[in-house]
N, C-alpha and C positions, 0 to 999 in steps of 0.2 A: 533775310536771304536764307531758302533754306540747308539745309547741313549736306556735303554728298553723300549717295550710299554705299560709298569706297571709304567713307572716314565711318570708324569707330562710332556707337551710338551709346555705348553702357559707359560710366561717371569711371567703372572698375579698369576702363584701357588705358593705357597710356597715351594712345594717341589722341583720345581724349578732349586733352586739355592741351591748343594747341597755340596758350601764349608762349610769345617770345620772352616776356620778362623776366618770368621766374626761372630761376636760379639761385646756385649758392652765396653770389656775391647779392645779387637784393635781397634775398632772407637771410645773411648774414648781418648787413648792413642793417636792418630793421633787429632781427633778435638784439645784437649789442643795445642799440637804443631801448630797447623794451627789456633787459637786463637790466639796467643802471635806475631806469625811469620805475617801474614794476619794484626795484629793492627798497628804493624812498618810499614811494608809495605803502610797502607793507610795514616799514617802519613807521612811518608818519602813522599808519592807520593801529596799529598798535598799540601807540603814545596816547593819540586821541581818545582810546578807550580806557587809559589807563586814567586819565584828565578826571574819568565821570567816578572816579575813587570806587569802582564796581567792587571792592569788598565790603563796602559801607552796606552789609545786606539786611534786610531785604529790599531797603529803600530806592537804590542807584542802583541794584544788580538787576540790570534785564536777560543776564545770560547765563541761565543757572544752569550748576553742574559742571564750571567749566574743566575742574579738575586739573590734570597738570599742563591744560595751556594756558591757565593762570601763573604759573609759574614765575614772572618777569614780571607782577604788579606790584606795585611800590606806591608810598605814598606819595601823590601830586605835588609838588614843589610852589610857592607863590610866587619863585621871582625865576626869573626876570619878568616880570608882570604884561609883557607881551609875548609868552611862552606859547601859549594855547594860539594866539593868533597868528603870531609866525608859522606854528605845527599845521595849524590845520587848511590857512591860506596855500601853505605847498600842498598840501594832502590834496584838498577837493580843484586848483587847479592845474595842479600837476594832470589828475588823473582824467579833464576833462581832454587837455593838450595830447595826451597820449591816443584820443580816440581812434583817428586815421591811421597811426601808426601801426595799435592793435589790431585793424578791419584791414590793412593792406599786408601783414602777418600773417594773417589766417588766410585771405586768397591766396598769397605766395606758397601755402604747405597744404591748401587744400585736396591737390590728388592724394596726398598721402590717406586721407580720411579713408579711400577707397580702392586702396590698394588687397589686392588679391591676388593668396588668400590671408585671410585674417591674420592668421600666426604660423610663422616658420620655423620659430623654433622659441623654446620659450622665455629665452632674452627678449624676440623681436614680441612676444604679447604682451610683454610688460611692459615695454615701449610703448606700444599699441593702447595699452589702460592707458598709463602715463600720459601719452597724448587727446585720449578723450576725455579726463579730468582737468586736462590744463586748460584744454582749447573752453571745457564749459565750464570750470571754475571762474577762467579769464571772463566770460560774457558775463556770468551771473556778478560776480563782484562790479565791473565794470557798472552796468545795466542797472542793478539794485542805487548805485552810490549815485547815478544819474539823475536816478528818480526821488532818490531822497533828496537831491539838492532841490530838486523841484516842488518840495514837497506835493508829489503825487504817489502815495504809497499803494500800488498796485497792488502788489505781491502779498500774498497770504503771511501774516504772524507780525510781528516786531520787528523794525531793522537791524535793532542790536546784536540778538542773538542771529538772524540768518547773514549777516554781513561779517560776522565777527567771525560765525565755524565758515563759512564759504572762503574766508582769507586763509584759515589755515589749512583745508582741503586744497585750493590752492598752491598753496605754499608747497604743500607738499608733493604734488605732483608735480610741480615746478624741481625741484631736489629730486626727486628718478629720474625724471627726464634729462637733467643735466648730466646727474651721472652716469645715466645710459648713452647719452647722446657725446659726449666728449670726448670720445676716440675718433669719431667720425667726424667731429666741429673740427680736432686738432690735425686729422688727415687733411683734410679740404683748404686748414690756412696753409698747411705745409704746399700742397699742392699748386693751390692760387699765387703761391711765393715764387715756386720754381717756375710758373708760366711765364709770370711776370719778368722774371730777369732770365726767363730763355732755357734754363736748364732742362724742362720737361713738359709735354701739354697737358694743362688738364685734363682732369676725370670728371666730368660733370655726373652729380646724381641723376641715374634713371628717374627715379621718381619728381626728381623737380624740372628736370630741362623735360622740355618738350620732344619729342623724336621725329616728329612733322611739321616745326612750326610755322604758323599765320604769319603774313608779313604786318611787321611791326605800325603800329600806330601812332607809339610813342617813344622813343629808344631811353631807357634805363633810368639814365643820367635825367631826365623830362619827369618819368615815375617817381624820382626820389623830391626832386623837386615839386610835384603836386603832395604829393603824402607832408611832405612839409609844407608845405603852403598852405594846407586844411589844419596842420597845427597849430601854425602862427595865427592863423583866423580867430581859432575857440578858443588863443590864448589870449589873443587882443580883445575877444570879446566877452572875457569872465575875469580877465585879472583887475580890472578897475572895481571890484567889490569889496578889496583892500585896500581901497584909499576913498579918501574924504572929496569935495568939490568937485568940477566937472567933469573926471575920469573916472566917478564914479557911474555916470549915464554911458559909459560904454559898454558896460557889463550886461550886455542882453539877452547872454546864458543865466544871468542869476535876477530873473525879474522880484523873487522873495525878499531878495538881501536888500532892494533899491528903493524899499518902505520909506518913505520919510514924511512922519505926522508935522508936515505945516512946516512952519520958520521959528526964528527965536532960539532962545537957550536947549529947549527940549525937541528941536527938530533935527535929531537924527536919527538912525535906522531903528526898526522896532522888528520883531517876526511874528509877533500875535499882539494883536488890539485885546481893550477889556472887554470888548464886546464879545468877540468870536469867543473869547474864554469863560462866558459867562458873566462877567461883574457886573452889578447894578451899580446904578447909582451914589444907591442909600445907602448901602452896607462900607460905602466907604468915605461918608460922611462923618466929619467930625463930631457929629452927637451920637453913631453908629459904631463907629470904629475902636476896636480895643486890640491892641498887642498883649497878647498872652504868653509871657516868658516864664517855664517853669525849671528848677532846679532840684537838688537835692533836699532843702531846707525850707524853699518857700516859693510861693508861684505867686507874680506878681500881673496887673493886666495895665498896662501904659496906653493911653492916651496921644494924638500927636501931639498935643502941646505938651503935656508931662514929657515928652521924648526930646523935644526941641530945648528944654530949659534944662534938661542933662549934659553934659560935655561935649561940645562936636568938635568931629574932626573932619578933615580933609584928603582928599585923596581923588590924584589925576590916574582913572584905569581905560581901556576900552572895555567894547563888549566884543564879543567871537562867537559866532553861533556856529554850529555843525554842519553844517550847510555849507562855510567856508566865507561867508562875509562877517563883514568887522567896522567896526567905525575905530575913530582917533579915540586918545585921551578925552576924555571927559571929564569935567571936576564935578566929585560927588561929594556931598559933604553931611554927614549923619553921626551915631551912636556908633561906636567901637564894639565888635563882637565882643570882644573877651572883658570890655566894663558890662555887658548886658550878663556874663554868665557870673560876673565877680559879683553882680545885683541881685544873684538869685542863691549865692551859696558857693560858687567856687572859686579857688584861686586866678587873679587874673593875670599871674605868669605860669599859669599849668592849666589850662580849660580843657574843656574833653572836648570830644565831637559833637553837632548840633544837629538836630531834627527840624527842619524848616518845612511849615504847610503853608497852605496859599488859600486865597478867598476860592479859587477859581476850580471852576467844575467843568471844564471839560478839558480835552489835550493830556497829556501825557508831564510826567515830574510836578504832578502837584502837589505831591511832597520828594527834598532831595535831602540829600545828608551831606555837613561839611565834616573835616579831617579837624584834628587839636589844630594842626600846626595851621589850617587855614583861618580857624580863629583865632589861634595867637599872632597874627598876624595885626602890624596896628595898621592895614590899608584898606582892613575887610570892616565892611559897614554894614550899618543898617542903614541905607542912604536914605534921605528924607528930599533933598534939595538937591539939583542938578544943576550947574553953570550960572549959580546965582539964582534959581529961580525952583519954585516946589514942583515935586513930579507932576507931573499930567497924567490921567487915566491910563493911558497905552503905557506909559516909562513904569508903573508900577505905583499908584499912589494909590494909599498915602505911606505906602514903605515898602521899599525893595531892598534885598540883598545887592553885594556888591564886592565882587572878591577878587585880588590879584590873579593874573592867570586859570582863571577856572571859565570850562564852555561856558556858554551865556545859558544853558539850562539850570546851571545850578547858585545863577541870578537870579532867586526868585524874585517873582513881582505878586506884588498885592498882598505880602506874608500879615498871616492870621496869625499865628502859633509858632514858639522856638521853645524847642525843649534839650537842654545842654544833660549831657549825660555819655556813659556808653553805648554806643547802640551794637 
């Protein structure tokens, strides 16, 4: 139908934009949720980056020069040995859950984009920035974390480093805008309060109420309930990537995570086969294959069977990939880091940090670096054998890394080379 030519035709009038919905109470309603949800979120994403031990450089550091928003990194913790998977199973479906709420946000303040004129005074331009870094910090992170779960990297560069400054651009324009905006947030509950129990009518913001409104289609109370109702949808349908048997086939946001090479001991999730990564066959044949662990004193090249007729240990971890799926406990069972670094020269109640390379040539972390404390750890392996039975090509044979609480990238598979040392 078309528009009349008694109504406004520029985005810049008020009369404009002639839903009934928007107002203070549903973009108030909505910001609190995107306050509380949005603060996990940047914590969680935080942690996550802190997981990848990014001072370990230049190996794990994909985001150089962070300078002092590195400031909070500390070294990665191994326990509680489902840290990483709890942290990041909120991380990626928190912020999948949050989508509608985010898109029904930005409609609710949308005239404001085009209010005129630009600035009134120079409190209201700073507002005005403040709200065009938020509104496109909000997409870009949003958008970028979508895609990476997808693994469909669209976007020009690295995720690490443009998801990493995009959070704190973010962030920060989030922090003006609150402290610009909270005279006017705490007017408006004052306000909505005295309505409510009579004492005075509201003021509704020009810029959000409409001055001409359309008659409603859906009245308010209907609006909050679809905006939820798109939540609960992409929550039911990405939170089962955190669990094991049938509820993990509901996860139909995370078709990456829902990998499962076959049945048996070695049939659970994988994110890269050894194929897509390059592995041959032969090179990880046992008349082919050699572990090269070097140390201070001596470099030694181990064999699997030499590895297997060494001390093994045991140890029930998952895996956690960044993406945000995870499998259960698994029992891995192999060589102790810190007996492999005692084998080559150092103490095995003092190990340093280790350099882990991989057969594999393509993909990204084909070499990662662990922390002392993730080697002295006695849970972190060199796993050989998975649930009673020897890795399979995709699980990483004929030797994977295997660490408490650490992403699943810096679970190498297919390790070539371990070099214990400072890095």
């Amino acid at each position: 139908m078309a528009r009349s030519p008694s109504l406004p035709s520029s985005p810049s009038s008020p009369g404009f934009w002639r839903s009934p919905l928007r107002g203070p109470w549903f973009t108030s309603l909505l910001g609190v949720v995107l306050l509380a949800g949005i603060t996990v979120l940047f914590v969680t994403g935080l942690l996550s980056y802190a997981s990848y031990n990014p001072d370990l450089s230049p190996v794990n550091d994909k985001t150089p020069d962070k300078g002092i928003l590195g400031f909070y990194l500390f070294s990665w913790p191994t326990g509680p040995h489902w840290l990483y998977r709890l942290n990041q199973g909120v991380h990626v479906t928190l912020g999948i859950t949050l989508v509608p709420v985010l898109l029904a946000k930005l409609w609710s303040v949308v005239p404001r984009l085009f209010q005129l004129p630009p600035a009134r005074s120079l409190a209201h331009a700073l507002e005005r920035i403040s709200l065009l870094l938020l509104v496109g910090g909000a997409l870009f992170e949003f958008v970028t974390g979508v895609l990476n779960i997808q693994l469909d990297y669209l976007f020009p560069g690295s995720f690490y480093p443009l998801h990493f400054y995009g959070a704190w651009v973010f962030f920060a324009a989030f922090l003006a805008h609150a402290v610009l905006k909270t005279p006017a947030a705490l007017r408006n509950l004052r306000q909505l309060r005295e309505a409510r129990s009579g004492d005075a009518p509201p003021e509704p913001e020009p810029s959000l109420v409409a001055p001409d409104p359309a008659e409603p289609t859906v009245s308010r109370r209907g609006a909050v309930w679809l905006v939820g109702g798109g939540s609960l949808l992409l929550f039911g349908t990405s939170v089962g990537q955190n669990f094991d048997g049938p509820l993990r086939r509901t996860a139909l946001l995370a078709p990456h995570g829902g990998a499962e090479p076959g049945s048996g001991p070695n049939g659970f999730q994988i994110n890269k086969t050894a194929a897509s990564r390059g592995i041959a066959a032969a090179e990880t044949s046992e008349e082919a294959w050699r572990l090269v662990v070097t140390g201070p004193s001596r470099t030694v090249r181990l064999s699997r069977a030499e590895l297997l007729r060494m001390p093994l240990h045991s140890a029930a971890l998952p895996i956690a990939c960044v993406e945000g799926w995870s499998t259960s406990d698994q029992w891995w069972r192999g060589v102790r880091l810190r007996d492999l670094a005692e084998l080559v020269g150092h103490p095995g109640d003092a190990p340093p940090d280790v350099l882990v390379e991989s057969l594999q040539r393509r993909g990204a972390f084909r070499r990662a670096a662990l922390r002392a404390n993730q080697v002295r750890d006695p849970r972190s392996l060199l796993a050989l054998d998975v649930n009673g039975e020897p890795l399979t090509p995709d699980h990483g044979y004929p030797a994977r890394i295997i660490v408490p609480a650490a992403p699943g990238v810096l679970n190498t598979k297919w390790v070539a080379r371990m070099t214990f040392g400072e890095l």
